[in-house]
C-alpha positions in Angstrom: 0.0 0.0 0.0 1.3 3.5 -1.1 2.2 5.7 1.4 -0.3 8.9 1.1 0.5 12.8 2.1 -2.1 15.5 1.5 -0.9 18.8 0.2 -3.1 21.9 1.2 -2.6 25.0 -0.8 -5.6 26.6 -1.3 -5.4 29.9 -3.5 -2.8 32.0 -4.0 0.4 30.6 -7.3 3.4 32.2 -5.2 2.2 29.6 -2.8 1.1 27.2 -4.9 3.7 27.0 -6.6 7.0 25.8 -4.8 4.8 22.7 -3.4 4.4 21.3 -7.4 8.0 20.0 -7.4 7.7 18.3 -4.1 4.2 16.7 -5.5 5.8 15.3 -8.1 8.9 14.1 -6.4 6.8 12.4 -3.6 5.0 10.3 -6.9 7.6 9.2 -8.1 9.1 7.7 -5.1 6.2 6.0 -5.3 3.7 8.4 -2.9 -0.2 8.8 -3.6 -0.4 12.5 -3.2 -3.9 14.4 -2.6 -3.9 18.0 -3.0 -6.3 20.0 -1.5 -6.6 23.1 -3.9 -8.7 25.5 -6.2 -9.8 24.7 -9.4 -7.5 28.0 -10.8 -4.7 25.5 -10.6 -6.2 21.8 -11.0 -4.2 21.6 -14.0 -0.9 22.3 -12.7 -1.3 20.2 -9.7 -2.8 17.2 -11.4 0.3 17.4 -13.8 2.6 16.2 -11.1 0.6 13.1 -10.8 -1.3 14.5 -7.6 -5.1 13.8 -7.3 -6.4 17.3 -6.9 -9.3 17.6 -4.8 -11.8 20.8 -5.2 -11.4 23.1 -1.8 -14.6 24.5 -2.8 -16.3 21.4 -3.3 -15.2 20.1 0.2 -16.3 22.8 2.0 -19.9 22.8 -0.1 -20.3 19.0 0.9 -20.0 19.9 4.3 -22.2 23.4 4.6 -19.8 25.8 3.0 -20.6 26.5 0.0 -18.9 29.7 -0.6 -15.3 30.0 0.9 -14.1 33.3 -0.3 -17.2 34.6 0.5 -17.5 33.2 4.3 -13.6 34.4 5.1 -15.1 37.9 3.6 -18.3 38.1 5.7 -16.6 37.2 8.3 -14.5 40.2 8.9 -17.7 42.4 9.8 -18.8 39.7 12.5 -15.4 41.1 13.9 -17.6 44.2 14.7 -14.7 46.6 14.6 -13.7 48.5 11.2 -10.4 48.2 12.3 -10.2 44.4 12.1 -10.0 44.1 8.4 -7.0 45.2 8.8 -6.1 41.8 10.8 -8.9 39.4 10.4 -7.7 37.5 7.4 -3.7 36.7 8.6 -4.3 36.8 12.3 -8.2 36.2 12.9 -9.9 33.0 14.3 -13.1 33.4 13.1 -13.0 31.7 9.5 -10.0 29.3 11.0 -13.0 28.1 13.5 -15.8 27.6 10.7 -13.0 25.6 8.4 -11.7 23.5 11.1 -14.4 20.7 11.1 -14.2 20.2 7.1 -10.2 19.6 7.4 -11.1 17.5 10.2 -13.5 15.4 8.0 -11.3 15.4 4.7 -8.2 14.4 6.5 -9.9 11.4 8.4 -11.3 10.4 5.0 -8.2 10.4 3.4 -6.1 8.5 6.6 -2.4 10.6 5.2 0.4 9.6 6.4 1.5 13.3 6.0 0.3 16.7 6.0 2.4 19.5 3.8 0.7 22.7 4.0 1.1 26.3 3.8 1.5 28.1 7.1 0.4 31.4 5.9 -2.7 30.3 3.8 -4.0 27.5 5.5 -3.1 27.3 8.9 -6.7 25.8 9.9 -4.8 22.3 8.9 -2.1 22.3 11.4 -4.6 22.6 13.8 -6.5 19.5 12.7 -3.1 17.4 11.7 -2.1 18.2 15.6 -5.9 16.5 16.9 -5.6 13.9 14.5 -2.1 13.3 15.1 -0.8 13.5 12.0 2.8 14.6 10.8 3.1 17.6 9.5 5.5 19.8 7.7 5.1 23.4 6.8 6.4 24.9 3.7 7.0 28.8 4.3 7.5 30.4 0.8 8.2 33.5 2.1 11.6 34.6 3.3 11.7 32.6 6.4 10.2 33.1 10.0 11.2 36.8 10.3 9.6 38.1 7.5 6.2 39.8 9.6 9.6 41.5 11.7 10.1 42.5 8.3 6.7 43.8 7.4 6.1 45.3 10.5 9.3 47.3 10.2 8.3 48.3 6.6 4.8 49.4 7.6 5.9 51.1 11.4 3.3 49.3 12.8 3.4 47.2 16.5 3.2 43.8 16.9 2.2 44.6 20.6 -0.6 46.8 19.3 -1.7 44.4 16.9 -2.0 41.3 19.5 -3.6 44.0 22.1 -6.2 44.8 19.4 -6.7 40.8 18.3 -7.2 40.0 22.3 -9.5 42.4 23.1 -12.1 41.8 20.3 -14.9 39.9 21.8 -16.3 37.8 18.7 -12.5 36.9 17.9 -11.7 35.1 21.6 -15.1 33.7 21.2 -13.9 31.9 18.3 -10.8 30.4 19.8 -13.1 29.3 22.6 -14.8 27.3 19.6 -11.4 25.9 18.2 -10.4 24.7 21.8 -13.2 23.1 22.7 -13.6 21.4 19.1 -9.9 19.9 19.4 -9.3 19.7 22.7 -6.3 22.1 23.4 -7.1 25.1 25.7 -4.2 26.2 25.6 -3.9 27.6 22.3 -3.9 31.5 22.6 -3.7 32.0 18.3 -2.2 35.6 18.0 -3.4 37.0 21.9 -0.1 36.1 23.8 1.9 39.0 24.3 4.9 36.8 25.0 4.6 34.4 22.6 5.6 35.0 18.6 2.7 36.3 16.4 1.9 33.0 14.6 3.6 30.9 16.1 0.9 28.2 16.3 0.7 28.4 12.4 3.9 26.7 12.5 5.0 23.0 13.2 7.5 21.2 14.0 9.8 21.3 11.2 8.9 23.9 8.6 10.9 23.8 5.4 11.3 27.4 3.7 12.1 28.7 0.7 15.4 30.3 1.2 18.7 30.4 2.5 19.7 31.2 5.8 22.0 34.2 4.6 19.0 35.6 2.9 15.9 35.0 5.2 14.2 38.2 6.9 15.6 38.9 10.9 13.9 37.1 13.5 14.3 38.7 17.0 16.2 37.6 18.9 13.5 36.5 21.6 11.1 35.2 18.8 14.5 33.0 18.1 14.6 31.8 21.7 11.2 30.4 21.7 11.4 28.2 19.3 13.9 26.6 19.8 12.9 26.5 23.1 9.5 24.8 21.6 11.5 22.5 19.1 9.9 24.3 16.1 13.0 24.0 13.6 13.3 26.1 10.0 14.6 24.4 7.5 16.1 26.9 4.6 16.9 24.4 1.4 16.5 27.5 -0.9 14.1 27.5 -3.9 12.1 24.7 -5.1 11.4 24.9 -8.9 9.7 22.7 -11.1 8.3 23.1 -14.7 4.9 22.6 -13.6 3.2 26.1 -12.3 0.4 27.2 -11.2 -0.8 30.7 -12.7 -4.0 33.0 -11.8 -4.0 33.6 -16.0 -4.8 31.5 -18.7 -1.9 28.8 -18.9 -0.6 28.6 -22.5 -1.6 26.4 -25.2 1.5 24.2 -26.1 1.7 25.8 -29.1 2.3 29.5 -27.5 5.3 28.0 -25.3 7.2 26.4 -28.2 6.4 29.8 -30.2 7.9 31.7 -27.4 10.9 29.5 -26.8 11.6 29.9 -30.8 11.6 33.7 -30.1 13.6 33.1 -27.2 16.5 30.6 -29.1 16.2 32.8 -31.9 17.4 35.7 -30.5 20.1 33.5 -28.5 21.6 32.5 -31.7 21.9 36.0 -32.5 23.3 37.4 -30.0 20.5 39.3 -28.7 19.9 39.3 -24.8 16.4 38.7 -22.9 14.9 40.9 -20.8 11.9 39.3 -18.5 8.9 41.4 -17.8 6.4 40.3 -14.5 4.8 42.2 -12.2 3.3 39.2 -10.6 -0.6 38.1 -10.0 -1.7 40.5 -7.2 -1.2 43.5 -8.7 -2.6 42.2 -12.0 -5.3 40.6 -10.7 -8.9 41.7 -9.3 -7.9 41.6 -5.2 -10.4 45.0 -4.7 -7.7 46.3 -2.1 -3.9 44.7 -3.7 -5.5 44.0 -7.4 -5.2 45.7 -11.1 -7.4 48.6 -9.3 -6.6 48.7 -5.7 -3.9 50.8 -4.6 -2.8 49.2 -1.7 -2.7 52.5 0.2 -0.5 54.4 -2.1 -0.8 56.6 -5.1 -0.9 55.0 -7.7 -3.4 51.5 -8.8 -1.7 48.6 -10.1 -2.8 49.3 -13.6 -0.7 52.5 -13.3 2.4 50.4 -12.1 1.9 48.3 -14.3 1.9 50.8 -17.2 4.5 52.8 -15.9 6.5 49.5 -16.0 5.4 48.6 -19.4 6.4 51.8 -20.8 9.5 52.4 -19.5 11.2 49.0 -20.2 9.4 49.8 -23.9 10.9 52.8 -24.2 14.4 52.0 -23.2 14.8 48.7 -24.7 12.9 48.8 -27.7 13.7 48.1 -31.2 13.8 51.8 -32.2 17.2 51.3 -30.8 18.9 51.4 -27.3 22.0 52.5 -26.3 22.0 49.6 -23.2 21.9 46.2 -25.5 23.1 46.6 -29.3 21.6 44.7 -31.1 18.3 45.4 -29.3 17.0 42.3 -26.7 14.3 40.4 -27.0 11.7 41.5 -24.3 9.4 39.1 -23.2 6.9 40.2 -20.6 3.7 38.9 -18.7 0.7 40.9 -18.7 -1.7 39.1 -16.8 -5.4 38.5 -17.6 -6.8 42.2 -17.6 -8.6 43.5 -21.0 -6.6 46.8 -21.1 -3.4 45.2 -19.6 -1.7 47.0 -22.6 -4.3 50.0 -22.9 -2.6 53.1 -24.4 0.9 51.2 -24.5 3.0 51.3 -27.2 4.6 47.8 -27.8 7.4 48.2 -29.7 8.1 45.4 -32.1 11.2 42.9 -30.3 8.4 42.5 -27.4 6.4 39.3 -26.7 3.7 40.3 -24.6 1.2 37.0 -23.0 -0.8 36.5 -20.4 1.3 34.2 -18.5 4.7 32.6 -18.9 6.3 29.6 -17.6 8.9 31.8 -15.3 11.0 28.9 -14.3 11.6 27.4 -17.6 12.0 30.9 -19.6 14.5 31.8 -16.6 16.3 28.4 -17.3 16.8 28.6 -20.6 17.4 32.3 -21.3 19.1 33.5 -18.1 17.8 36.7 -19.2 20.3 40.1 -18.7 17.3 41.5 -16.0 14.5 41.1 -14.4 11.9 43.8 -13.9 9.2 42.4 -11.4 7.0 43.5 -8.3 9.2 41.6 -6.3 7.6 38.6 -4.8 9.2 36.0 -2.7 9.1 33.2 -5.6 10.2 35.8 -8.4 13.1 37.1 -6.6 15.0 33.8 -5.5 14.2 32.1 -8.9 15.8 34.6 -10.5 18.8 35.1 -8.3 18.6 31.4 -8.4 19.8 31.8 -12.4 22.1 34.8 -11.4 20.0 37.4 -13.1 19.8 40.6 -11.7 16.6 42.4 -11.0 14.7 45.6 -11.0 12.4 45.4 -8.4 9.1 47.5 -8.7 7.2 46.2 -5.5 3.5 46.7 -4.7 3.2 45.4 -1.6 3.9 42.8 1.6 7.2 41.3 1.0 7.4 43.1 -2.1 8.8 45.9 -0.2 11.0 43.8 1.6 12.8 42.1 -1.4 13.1 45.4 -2.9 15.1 46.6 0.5 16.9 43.0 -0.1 18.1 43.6 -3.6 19.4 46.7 -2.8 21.5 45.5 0.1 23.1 42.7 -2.2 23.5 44.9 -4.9 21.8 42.0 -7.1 19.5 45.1 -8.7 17.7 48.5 -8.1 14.6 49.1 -6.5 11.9 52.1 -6.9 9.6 51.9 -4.0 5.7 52.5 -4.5 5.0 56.4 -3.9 3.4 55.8 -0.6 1.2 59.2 -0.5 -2.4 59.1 -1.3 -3.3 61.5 -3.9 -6.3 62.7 -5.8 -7.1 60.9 -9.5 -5.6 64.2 -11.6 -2.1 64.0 -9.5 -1.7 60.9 -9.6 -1.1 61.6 -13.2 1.9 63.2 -12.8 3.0 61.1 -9.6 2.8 58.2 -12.5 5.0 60.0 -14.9 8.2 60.8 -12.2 7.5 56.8 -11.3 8.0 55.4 -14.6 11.0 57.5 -15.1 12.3 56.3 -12.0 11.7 52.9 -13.8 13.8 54.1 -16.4 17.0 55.4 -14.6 16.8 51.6 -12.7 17.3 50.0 -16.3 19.8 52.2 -17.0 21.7 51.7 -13.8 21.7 48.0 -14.1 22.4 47.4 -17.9 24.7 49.9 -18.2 28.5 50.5 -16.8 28.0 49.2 -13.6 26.5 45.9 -15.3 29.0 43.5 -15.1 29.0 44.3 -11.3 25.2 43.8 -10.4 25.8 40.1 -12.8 28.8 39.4 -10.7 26.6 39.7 -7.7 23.7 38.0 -8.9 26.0 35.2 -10.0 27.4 34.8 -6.6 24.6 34.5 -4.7 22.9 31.9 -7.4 25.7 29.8 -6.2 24.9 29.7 -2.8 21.2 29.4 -3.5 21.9 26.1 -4.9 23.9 24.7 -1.7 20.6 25.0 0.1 20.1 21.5 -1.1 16.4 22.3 -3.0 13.6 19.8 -3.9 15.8 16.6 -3.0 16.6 18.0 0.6 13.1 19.5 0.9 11.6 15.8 0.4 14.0 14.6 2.3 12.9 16.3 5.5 9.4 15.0 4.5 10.2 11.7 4.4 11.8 12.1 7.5 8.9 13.4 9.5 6.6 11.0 7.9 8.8 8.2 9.0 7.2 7.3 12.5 3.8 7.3 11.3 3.8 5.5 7.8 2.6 2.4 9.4 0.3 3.9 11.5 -2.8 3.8 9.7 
């Protein structure tokens, strides 16, 4: 009989994502693997060999028939305007409701390991710890410290936030709930002010998507406590696979050979590639984070994106650059909005689609930079091919890899004007952006170029001594080991 692990990843590619490779490993050792998921990425998941099961149609079979839009309602039986601002990463209200379906799929399915994503779906730690289960966490962002590294980019106070998540009556009513329903009162889920802030989302051994060298600060007493606690980190740097998961249309098969001719063709003649992505979030239709959101700042994400668009256009296009003779090819990722390209000028050495397959076109072209928001997934896989970047973040630990790139000197950042401005300003707040853009391009492809490559190349070498997918499954095998004949 196979051993069995369940994968739960429910929604978001940058998560997604670095848990394909292990899925596919784990098959073909000779694994059955059941992945929890939404139907956005059943196709990537199911191409590791991975039975995907429908999140959505879980959750309806037992009286849930609408998860988005329970976590959503949720946040105004918080009764305090101010809790959207914590609900979804730190609340216990949604977690409570969720807990009884993961209880019910997981005693269906009998695993003989959990892997799951501590920032997404925490809810299954919970149940894996009633049901004693294994379980291993995979962190994709830069390691435990990276809220320390939020909160320092944001000046908030993780003492006001846990003040403010303990004092909200509805919210302790729910971790009543989760208590009671799996026997542990002494859970305290983001109310302890001397315990780390999430520290329950975590296991015993969490494997993470990093190296040591480059994860975000813990502090020093957050350190203390777990190892104290025996939670352990494991950093085995980035896990890529050719299977991804994407919030856009995937290509038809005949788009990613078209775009790999492009890409070999201008290989063979001695043109460089420059790679194009600002990500999913800002591209997609997140209402705060999304294509018209503006996360709090100036400008939406359609105008980043444009001002991103139109700068790399304008400086590398084939009316001639003074960077790259002869001029590169450009290949960028739009993402799935109608006017993704509205009022942009594509010049004509630029390959515009929805989506691309990042790891592979990274692979093969090892392109001369990088332009992209910045997320935790787009930054090390890059590094992870010694490319050096220009970081344009929107948001979260966008901000925080843009602060990162700079301090290696892998690539320039130019941080989201931060003010909030009226519709006719931001005009002109999006013009001094995109020629920020362009001064970044310049910086990095022109005389100091060789420098920011030497960099990038340096630390893609220690990337790759983090051990990756065969060390990450490794430790998964490991924890599973105890329990594969327990069911």
């Amino acid at each position: 009989m196979s051993n069995i692990a369940v994968f739960a990843f429910p929604s978001a590619a940058g998560h997604v994502n670095p848990s394909l490779p292990l899925c596919k490993k784990l098959v073909t050792l000779g694994w059955r693997v059941e992945y929890l998921g939404v139907a956005t990425f059943k196709s990537a998941i199911e191409s590791t060999g991975a039975t995907f099961h429908d999140r959505d149609d879980v959750c309806a079979e037992l009286g849930i028939p609408d998860v988005t839009g329970m976590v959503y309602k949720t946040l105004e039986e918080y009764n305090d305007p101010a809790a959207k601002m914590w609900a979804l990463n730190f609340g216990s209200i949604a977690t409570g409701r969720l807990l009884p379906v993961y209880l019910s799929f997981l005693r269906r399915l009998s695993p003989h390991l959990i892997v799951y994503c501590p920032v997404l779906c925490s809810v299954v730690h919970l149940a894996a710890m009633h049901l004693n289960i294994p379980d291993v966490s995979l962190l994709t962002t830069a390691g435990p410290g990276f809220w320390d590294a939020a909160f320092a980019c944001s000046g908030g106070s993780v003492a006001g936030l846990v003040a403010a998540i303990g004092a909200n009556p509805a919210n302790n009513k729910a971790i009543d709930g989760i208590r009671s329903l799996i026997n542990m009162p002494n859970l305290t889920l983001n109310t302890s002010e001397t315990e780390p802030l999430v520290h329950e989302y975590y296991t015993g051994v969490n494997v993470v998507t990093t190296i040591a060298s480059m994860a975000d600060t813990l502090n020093d007493k957050d350190a203390q406590f777990y190892e104290s606690n025996g939670k352990k980190f494991e950093f085995v740097g980035p896990l890529l696979g050719e299977s991804q998961a994407t919030v856009a249309a995937a290509l038809s098969e005949e788009e990613v050979a078209d775009l790999f001719k492009y890409v070999e063709e201008a290989t063979a003649a001695n043109r460089r590639v420059i790679y194009v992505s600002m990500g999913t979030v800002l591209t997609g239709d997140d209402p705060g984070n999304g294509w018209n959101g503006t996360s709090g700042s100036a400008l939406t994400g359609k105008q980043l994106c444009h001002c991103v668009f139109r700068a790399v256009f304008a400086e590398l296009g084939s009316g001639g650059s003074a960077l790259l003779s002869p001029p590169p090819l450009v290949v960028a990722a739009i993402g799935p909005q109608p006017d993704a390209l509205a009022n942009v000028s594509v010049p004509e050495n630029a390959v515009c689609l929805t989506s691309i397959p990042q790891v592979q076109l990274l692979r093969v072209a090892k392109p001369a930079l990088f332009i992209t928001n910045g997320g935790q997934n787009s930054f090390i896989e890059s590094l992870s091919v010694g490319t050096p970047l220009v970081v344009c973040p929107g948001m979260g630990d966008q901000r925080t890899n843009a602060a990162k790139a700079r301090k290696l000197g892998v690539g320039v950042a130019i941080d989201r004007p931060t003010q909030t401005v009226s519709a006719e300003k931001s005009v002109e707040v999006a013009v001094a952006y995109q020629a920020a853009v362009s001064d970044a391009i310049r910086e990095v492809l022109g005389v100091s170029r060789e420098e920011f490559l030497t960099k990038a190349q340096a630390v893609a070498t220690e990337l790759e001594q983090g051990g990756g997918v065969d060390r990450a499954v490794q430790i998964l095998v490991k924890a599973a080991g105890g329990a594969l004949n327990q069911w």
